[in-house]
N, C-alpha and C positions, 0 to 999 in steps of 0.2 A: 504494500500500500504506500503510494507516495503523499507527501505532506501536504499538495494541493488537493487529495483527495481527501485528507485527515478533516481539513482548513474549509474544505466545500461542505463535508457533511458536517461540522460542525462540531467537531471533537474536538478540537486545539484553533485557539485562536493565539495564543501568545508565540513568544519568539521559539523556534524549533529547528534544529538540524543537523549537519552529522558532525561526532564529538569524539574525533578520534578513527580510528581504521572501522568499527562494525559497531558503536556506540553511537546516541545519539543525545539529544542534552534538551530538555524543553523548561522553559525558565518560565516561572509562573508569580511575577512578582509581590503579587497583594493578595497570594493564596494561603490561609491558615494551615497547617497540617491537614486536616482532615477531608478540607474542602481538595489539596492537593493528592491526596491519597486516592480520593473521587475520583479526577478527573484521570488520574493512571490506570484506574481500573476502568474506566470508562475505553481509556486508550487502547489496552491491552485488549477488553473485549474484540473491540473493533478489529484490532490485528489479526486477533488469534481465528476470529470469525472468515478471515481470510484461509483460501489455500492456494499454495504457489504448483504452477504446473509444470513439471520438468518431464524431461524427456522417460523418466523411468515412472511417469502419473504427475496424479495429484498427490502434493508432501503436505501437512500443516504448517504453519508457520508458531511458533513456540515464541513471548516475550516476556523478560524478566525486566525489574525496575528499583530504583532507588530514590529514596526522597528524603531530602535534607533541607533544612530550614537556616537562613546563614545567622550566624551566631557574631555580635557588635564585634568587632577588631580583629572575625579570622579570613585567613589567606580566602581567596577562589582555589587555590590546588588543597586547601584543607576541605574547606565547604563540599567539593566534588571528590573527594576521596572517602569524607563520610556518608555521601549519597549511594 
């Protein structure tokens, strides 16, 4: 699933993309914890409701997630390492 089609139906409007080799990073700035937790499982549905079709079928697509809230005076590589 790509992000314009995350962003079309409605899944993710905030900033979103790829964060590192097969990682990707969506920054939800004025999301509480739990509102944030929401919107990942909302994500993941949506993902996982996908299947990708390769030459040997149809495969599922499998997504795991991390959510971290930034804490007053720490790094971005702390913040995203506790994610």
């Amino acid at each position: 699933m790509r992000r314009r089609e995350l962003i079309g139906r409605g899944e993710i409007a905030s900033p979103f993309g790829r964060y590192g080799r097969e990682e990707c990073l969506l920054v939800l700035p004025y999301a509480a914890d739990v509102s944030a937790l929401t919107c990942v499982e909302r994500l993941r549905a949506a993902v996982q409701s996908q299947l990708y079709q390769s030459s040997a079928g149809a495969l599922p697509i499998t997504f795991s997630a991390g959510v971290a809230q930034y804490r007053a005076g720490e790094s971005v590589t702390d913040l995203l390492n506790r994610a």
